[in-house]
C-alpha positions, 0 to 999 in steps of 0.5 A: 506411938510418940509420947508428947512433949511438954512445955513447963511454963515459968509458974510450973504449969504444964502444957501438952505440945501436941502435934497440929495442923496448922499454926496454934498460939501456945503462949503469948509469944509462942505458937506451934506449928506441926511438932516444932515451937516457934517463939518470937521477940518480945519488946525488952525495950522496957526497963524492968523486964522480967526474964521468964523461963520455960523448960521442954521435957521431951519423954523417952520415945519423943522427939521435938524441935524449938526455934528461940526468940533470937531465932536459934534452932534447937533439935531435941532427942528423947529423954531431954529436958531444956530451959530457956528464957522466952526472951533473950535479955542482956549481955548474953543468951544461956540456956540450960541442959539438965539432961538428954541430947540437943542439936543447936543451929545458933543465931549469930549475934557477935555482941551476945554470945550463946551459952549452953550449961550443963553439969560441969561444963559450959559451951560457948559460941558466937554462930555455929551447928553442934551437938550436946549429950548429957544423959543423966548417969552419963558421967560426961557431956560429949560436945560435937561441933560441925560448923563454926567454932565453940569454946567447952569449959569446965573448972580450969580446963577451956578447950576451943573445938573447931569443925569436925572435932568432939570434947568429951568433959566432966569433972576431971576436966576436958 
């Protein structure tokens, strides 16, 4: 049996991501379809928007599938834990892994560059397909690229991967 998912909302309330025949609204701008969460483009028109942020727990034995407001896809493999905003705002997207393993198909978007944080190390790209390992106890996060490019930075070390490549970081650099 898989353990579910859940979807820790901006106010620390919690939500189930059950699995669904069918599209089910989950937020105001999130509904589930089968075992993935679809969010859509809020208007951040306005000029005093609020980022809100919602984080998926994915519990060991689980797996679960996410695609961002700005269209990214993200994959997530057991034992992850992932916060987002429910809607990009500003010069850049960033995300924030604290623990587990994503794979991410990113939404090309030039003039707003995507940002994956974790531990020591901060991944950034412009449209591209990779993967990020952080287990906690790990001691390292272990970025492997296979399509575009990305730029893996940690205290004075940047190292820019391309297809096919793999950096391991920590605090002792890249």
């Amino acid at each position: 049996v898989r353990k579910q998912a859940m979807l820790v909302l901006e106010d620390g309330s919690i939500l189930q991501l059950q699995r669904v025949e069918g599209k089910k609204e989950v937020t105001s701008n999130a509904i589930t379809n089968g075992n993935e969460l679809v969010y859509s483009k809020k208007d951040s028109s306005a000029n005093n928007v609020v980022v809100e942020y919602n984080t998926v727990v994915v519990p060991n034995g689980g797996e679960y599938h996410v695609m961002l407001a700005d269209g990214t896809k993200v994959w997530f493999n057991e034992e992850t834990q992932l916060r987002f905003p429910v809607d990009f705002v500003g010069d850049s997207r960033e995300v924030f892994l604290s623990k587990g393993e994503i794979y991410l198909e990113v939404a090309r978007d030039e003039k707003h560059p995507f940002r994956v944080e974790c531990e020591d190390s901060k991944i950034t790209v412009l449209g591209t397909k990779f993967n990020v390992m952080a287990y906690k106890g790990q001691g390292n996060v272990v970025t492997t690229l296979v399509d575009g490019r990305v730029r893996v930075a940690t205290g004075r070390d940047s190292l820019m991967l391309t297809p096919g490549e793999q950096a391991v970081s920590g605090t002792d650099g890249i």
